[in-house]
C-alpha positions, 0 to 999 in steps of 0.5 A: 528500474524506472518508475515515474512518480506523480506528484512525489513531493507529496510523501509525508515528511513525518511518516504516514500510513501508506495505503497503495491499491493493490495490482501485483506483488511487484507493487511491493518492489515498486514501493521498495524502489521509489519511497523516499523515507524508512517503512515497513510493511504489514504482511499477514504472518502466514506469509512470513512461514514460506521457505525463502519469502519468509525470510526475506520478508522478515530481513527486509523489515515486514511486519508480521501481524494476525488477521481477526486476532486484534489485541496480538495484532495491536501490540505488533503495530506498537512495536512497529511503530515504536522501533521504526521511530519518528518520520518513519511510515507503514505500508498497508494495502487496504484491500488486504489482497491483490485483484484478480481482475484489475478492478479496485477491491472494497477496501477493510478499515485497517489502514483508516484504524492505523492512523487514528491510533498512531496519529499519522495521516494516511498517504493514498498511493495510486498504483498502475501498470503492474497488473500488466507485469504478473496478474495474481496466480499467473507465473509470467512476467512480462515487461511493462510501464508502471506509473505511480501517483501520490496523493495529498496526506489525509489527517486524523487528528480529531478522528475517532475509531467512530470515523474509520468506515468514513475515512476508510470510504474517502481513503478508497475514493483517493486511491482511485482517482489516483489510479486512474490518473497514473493509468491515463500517464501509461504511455501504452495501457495492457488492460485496453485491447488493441483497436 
């Protein structure tokens, strides 16, 4: 697999919350293929209950946590972080699904709220191409150029849980322009119709 990353020297060296918009399950091996530090992702626990993709999901390291149900999803993110150690980082799709349209989702606050409480910054990710790969309900694959663009970490130190929706607003801006910067990289771009 070969997958060109824009500005790659901008992954946090002491961890982040990594927050990637969200085309395709095969942004999930995307990731697995070009982060260059230990990670684990957050996937909803209903997930980890599917034959086979549970397992895997839990062998590669994904982190269970529970939807609406704040004070257990809390302690698994301690947890998380506490076993992954210094300099590792979480991967959180702040639009919590993949698009059906390949337009960018509102994004929840969760990811914004991570790095207020873990202290880390959060590292925006702008994915493109893999929504050309296996759209969201569909069952063909087919080939396609993915192109990865990495933003500038965005601190939270002096952030409050007060600052999440603002944050979670800037975060979303990021992850857009990043996008649109890795879609322009894509030598041919599925989503336009051939003139």
């Amino acid at each position: 697999i070969c997958v060109p990353v824009l500005h790659g020297e901008r992954f946090s060296a002491t961890g982040a919350v990594i927050a990637p918009n969200h085309e395709s399950f095969y942004d999930i091996l995307v990731l697995f293929h070009i982060l260059p530090m230990r990670f684990a992702f957050l996937a909803k626990r209903n997930l980890f209950r599917i034959p086979i993709l549970g397992w895997s999901m839990a062998a590669a390291g994904f982190v269970p946590v529970d939807r609406g149900e704040h004070r257990r999803g809390t302690a698994t993110i301690d947890t998380a972080l506490n076993r992954l150690g210094r300099g590792s980082s979480l991967i959180v799709f702040p639009e919590e699904t993949r698009t059906r349209t390949g337009e960018l989702l509102p994004f929840k606050a969760g990811a914004a709220l991570l790095a207020i409480r873990s202290g880390l910054p959060l590292q925006p990710v702008g994915i493109a191409g893999t929504f050309g790969v296996q759209r969201r309900g569909g069952f063909t694959i087919t080939p396609s150029e993915v192109v990865v663009a990495v933003g500038e970490p965005i601190p939270v130190e002096g952030r409050t849980i007060r600052d999440r929706n603002t944050l979670t607003a800037e975060l979303r801006e990021r992850v857009a322009a990043l996008r649109e910067e890795a879609r322009a990289a894509l030598t041919y771009n599925f989503d336009r119709k051939d003139e």
